[in-house]
C-alpha positions as CSV (number, residue, x, y, z in Angstrom):
1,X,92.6,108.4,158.4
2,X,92.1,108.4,154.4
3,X,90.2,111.8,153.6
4,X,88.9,110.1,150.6
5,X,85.4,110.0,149.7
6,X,84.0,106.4,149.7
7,X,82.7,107.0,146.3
8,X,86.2,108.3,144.7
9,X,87.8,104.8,145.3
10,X,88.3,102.5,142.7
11,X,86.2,99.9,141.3
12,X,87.1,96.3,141.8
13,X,87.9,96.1,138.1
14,X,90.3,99.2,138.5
15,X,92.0,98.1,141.6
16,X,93.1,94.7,139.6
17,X,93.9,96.4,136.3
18,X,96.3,98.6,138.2
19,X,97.3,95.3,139.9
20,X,98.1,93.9,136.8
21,X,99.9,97.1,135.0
22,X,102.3,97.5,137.7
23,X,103.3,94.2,137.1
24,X,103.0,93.3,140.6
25,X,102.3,89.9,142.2
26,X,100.6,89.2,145.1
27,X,102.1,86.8,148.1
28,X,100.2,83.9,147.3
29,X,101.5,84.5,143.4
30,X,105.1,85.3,144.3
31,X,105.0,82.2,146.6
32,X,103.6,79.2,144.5
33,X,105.0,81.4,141.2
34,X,101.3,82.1,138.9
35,X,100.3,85.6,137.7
36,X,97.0,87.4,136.9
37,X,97.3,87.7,132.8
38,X,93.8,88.5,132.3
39,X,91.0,90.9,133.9
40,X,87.4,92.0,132.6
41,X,84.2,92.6,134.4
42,X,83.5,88.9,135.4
43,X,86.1,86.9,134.3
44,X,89.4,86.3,135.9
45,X,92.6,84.6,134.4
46,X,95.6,83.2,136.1
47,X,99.2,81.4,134.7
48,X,101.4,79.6,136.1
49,X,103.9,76.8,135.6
50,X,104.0,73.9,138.4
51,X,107.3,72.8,139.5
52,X,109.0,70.2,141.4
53,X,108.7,72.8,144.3
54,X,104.8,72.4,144.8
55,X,104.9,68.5,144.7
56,X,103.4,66.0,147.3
57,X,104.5,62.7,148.6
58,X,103.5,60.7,145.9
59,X,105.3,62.6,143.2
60,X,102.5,64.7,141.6
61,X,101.5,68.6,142.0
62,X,99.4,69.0,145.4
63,X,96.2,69.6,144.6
64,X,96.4,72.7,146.9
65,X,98.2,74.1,143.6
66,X,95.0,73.9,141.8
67,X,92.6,74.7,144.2
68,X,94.9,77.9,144.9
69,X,94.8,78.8,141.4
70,X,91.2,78.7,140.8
71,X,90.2,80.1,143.8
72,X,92.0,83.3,142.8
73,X,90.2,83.4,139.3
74,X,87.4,82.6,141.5
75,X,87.3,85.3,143.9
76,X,89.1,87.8,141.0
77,X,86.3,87.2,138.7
78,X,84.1,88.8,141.5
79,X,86.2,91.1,142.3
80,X,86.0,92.8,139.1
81,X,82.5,93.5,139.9
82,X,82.9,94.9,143.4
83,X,82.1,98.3,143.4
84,X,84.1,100.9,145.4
85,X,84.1,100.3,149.1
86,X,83.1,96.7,148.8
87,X,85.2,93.7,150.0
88,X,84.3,89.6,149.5
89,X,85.3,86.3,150.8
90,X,85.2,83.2,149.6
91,X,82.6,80.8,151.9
92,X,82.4,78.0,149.7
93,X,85.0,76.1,147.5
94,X,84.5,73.1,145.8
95,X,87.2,71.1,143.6
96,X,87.0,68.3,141.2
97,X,90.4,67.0,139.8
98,X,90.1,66.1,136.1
99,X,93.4,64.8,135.9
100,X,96.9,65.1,137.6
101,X,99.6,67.5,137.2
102,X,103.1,67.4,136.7
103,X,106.4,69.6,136.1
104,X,105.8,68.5,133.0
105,X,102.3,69.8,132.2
106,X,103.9,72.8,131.6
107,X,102.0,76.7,131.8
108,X,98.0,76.1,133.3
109,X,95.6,79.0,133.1
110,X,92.7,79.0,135.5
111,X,89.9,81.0,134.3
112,X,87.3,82.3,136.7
113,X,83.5,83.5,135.9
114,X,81.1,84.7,137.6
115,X,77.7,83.1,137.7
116,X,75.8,85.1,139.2
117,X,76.4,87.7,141.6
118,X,73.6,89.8,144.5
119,X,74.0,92.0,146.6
120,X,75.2,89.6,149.3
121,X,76.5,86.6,147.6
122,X,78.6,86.1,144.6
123,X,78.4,82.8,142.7
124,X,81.4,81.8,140.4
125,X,83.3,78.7,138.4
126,X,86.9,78.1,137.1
127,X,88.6,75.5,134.9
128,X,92.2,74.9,135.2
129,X,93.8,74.1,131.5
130,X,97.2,73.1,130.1
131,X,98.1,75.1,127.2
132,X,96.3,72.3,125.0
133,X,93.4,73.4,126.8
134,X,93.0,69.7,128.4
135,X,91.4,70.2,131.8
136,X,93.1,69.2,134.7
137,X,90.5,70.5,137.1
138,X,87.3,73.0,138.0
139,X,86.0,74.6,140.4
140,X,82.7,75.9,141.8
141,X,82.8,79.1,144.4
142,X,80.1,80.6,146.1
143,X,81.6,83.9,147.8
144,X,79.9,86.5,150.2
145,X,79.6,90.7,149.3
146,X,80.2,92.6,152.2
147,X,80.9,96.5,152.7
148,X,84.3,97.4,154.2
Protein backbone atom coordinates (compact mmCIF):
# COMPACT_ATOMS: atom_id res chain seq x y z
CA UNK A 1 0.00 0.00 0.00
CA UNK A 2 1.30 3.63 -1.00
CA UNK A 3 1.62 5.58 2.34
CA UNK A 4 1.15 8.74 0.36
CA UNK A 5 -1.24 11.33 1.10
CA UNK A 6 -3.90 11.62 -1.73
CA UNK A 7 -3.10 15.29 -1.73
CA UNK A 8 0.86 14.89 -2.21
CA UNK A 9 0.38 13.32 -5.65
CA UNK A 10 0.95 15.04 -8.65
CA UNK A 11 -1.17 17.01 -10.70
CA UNK A 12 -2.18 15.78 -14.19
CA UNK A 13 -0.05 18.51 -15.70
CA UNK A 14 2.96 17.19 -13.43
CA UNK A 15 2.54 13.57 -14.10
CA UNK A 16 2.84 14.35 -18.07
CA UNK A 17 5.60 16.96 -17.85
CA UNK A 18 7.61 14.27 -15.96
CA UNK A 19 6.24 11.98 -18.84
CA UNK A 20 7.65 14.11 -21.28
CA UNK A 21 11.23 15.01 -19.46
CA UNK A 22 12.08 11.45 -19.07
CA UNK A 23 11.84 11.13 -22.52
CA UNK A 24 9.65 8.27 -22.16
CA UNK A 25 6.93 6.95 -24.59
CA UNK A 26 4.01 5.32 -23.84
CA UNK A 27 2.88 1.74 -25.59
CA UNK A 28 0.52 3.09 -27.77
CA UNK A 29 3.49 5.79 -28.79
CA UNK A 30 6.28 3.23 -28.95
CA UNK A 31 3.90 1.02 -31.02
CA UNK A 32 2.50 3.27 -33.92
CA UNK A 33 5.98 5.49 -33.38
CA UNK A 34 4.24 9.46 -32.27
CA UNK A 35 5.51 11.33 -29.13
CA UNK A 36 4.00 13.93 -26.66
CA UNK A 37 6.22 17.23 -27.78
CA UNK A 38 3.95 19.62 -26.08
CA UNK A 39 2.05 19.95 -22.55
CA UNK A 40 0.27 23.06 -20.79
CA UNK A 41 -2.86 23.19 -18.70
CA UNK A 42 -5.40 22.33 -21.52
CA UNK A 43 -3.67 21.77 -24.53
CA UNK A 44 -2.05 18.60 -25.58
CA UNK A 45 0.45 18.05 -28.63
CA UNK A 46 1.50 14.93 -30.30
CA UNK A 47 4.21 14.03 -33.43
CA UNK A 48 4.55 11.59 -35.41
CA UNK A 49 5.62 10.40 -38.89
CA UNK A 50 3.22 7.66 -40.65
CA UNK A 51 4.85 4.96 -42.32
CA UNK A 52 4.26 2.19 -44.62
CA UNK A 53 3.88 0.11 -41.35
CA UNK A 54 0.38 1.76 -40.41
CA UNK A 55 -1.14 1.42 -43.96
CA UNK A 56 -4.44 -0.29 -44.93
CA UNK A 57 -5.61 -2.31 -47.85
CA UNK A 58 -6.02 0.35 -50.14
CA UNK A 59 -2.69 1.89 -49.85
CA UNK A 60 -3.28 4.86 -47.54
CA UNK A 61 -2.59 5.48 -43.55
CA UNK A 62 -5.54 3.69 -41.55
CA UNK A 63 -7.51 6.09 -40.21
CA UNK A 64 -7.02 4.37 -36.84
CA UNK A 65 -3.55 6.33 -37.09
CA UNK A 66 -5.41 9.50 -36.77
CA UNK A 67 -8.05 8.74 -34.65
CA UNK A 68 -5.15 7.32 -32.30
CA UNK A 69 -3.30 10.47 -32.42
CA UNK A 70 -6.04 12.78 -31.58
CA UNK A 71 -7.46 10.87 -29.08
CA UNK A 72 -4.25 11.11 -27.07
CA UNK A 73 -4.11 15.09 -27.49
CA UNK A 74 -7.65 14.61 -26.63
CA UNK A 75 -7.61 12.83 -23.46
CA UNK A 76 -3.89 14.62 -22.69
CA UNK A 77 -5.35 18.01 -22.97
CA UNK A 78 -7.63 16.91 -20.00
CA UNK A 79 -5.34 15.29 -18.40
CA UNK A 80 -3.40 18.33 -17.68
CA UNK A 81 -6.19 19.51 -15.76
CA UNK A 82 -6.85 16.46 -13.56
CA UNK A 83 -6.01 17.19 -10.25
CA UNK A 84 -4.25 14.75 -7.93
CA UNK A 85 -6.12 11.59 -7.39
CA UNK A 86 -8.30 11.95 -10.43
CA UNK A 87 -8.44 9.52 -13.46
CA UNK A 88 -10.64 10.01 -16.98
CA UNK A 89 -11.81 8.14 -19.90
CA UNK A 90 -12.67 8.90 -23.03
CA UNK A 91 -16.78 8.10 -23.69
CA UNK A 92 -17.16 9.75 -26.78
CA UNK A 93 -14.91 10.13 -29.93
CA UNK A 94 -15.83 11.48 -33.04
CA UNK A 95 -13.57 11.80 -36.34
CA UNK A 96 -13.90 13.62 -39.52
CA UNK A 97 -11.13 12.95 -42.13
CA UNK A 98 -10.10 16.18 -43.97
CA UNK A 99 -7.96 14.48 -46.29
CA UNK A 100 -5.75 11.24 -46.63
CA UNK A 101 -2.43 10.39 -45.44
CA UNK A 102 0.48 9.01 -46.73
CA UNK A 103 4.35 7.95 -45.94
CA UNK A 104 4.75 10.86 -47.66
CA UNK A 105 2.90 13.49 -45.64
CA UNK A 106 5.64 13.45 -43.64
CA UNK A 107 5.70 14.65 -39.43
CA UNK A 108 1.63 15.34 -38.35
CA UNK A 109 0.98 17.09 -34.98
CA UNK A 110 -2.36 16.56 -33.37
CA UNK A 111 -3.18 19.21 -31.05
CA UNK A 112 -5.75 18.70 -28.31
CA UNK A 113 -7.88 21.41 -26.31
CA UNK A 114 -10.03 21.32 -23.96
CA UNK A 115 -13.50 22.88 -24.29
CA UNK A 116 -14.79 22.75 -21.40
CA UNK A 117 -14.25 20.70 -18.50
CA UNK A 118 -16.85 19.88 -14.96
CA UNK A 119 -16.51 18.08 -12.39
CA UNK A 120 -17.80 14.92 -14.17
CA UNK A 121 -17.25 15.44 -17.84
CA UNK A 122 -14.54 16.86 -19.79
CA UNK A 123 -15.16 18.26 -23.26
CA UNK A 124 -12.23 18.50 -25.81
CA UNK A 125 -11.17 18.91 -29.79
CA UNK A 126 -8.01 18.09 -31.79
CA UNK A 127 -6.78 18.82 -35.33
CA UNK A 128 -4.34 16.71 -36.98
CA UNK A 129 -1.76 18.88 -39.32
CA UNK A 130 1.15 18.22 -41.67
CA UNK A 131 3.95 20.41 -40.97
CA UNK A 132 2.33 22.88 -43.66
CA UNK A 133 -0.32 23.08 -41.15
CA UNK A 134 -2.87 21.52 -43.90
CA UNK A 135 -5.47 19.54 -41.98
CA UNK A 136 -5.75 16.06 -42.57
CA UNK A 137 -8.33 15.49 -39.87
CA UNK A 138 -10.27 16.66 -36.26
CA UNK A 139 -11.67 15.44 -33.76
CA UNK A 140 -14.31 16.08 -31.13
CA UNK A 141 -14.03 14.10 -27.51
CA UNK A 142 -16.31 14.24 -24.73
CA UNK A 143 -14.47 12.37 -21.78
CA UNK A 144 -15.74 11.43 -18.21
CA UNK A 145 -13.84 12.80 -14.57
CA UNK A 146 -13.80 10.16 -12.17
CA UNK A 147 -11.83 9.73 -8.78
CA UNK A 148 -9.44 6.80 -8.58
Amino acid sequence: MNDIALDARPSGLDQLRALMDAKLRVGIGQTLGFNLVEIEAGRAVFEGRPGHGVYNPIGTVHGGYAATLLDSACGCAVHSKLMPGQAYSTLELKIAYHKALTAETGTVRAEGMVVSMGRRAAFAEARLTDEAGRLYASATSTLIVMDR
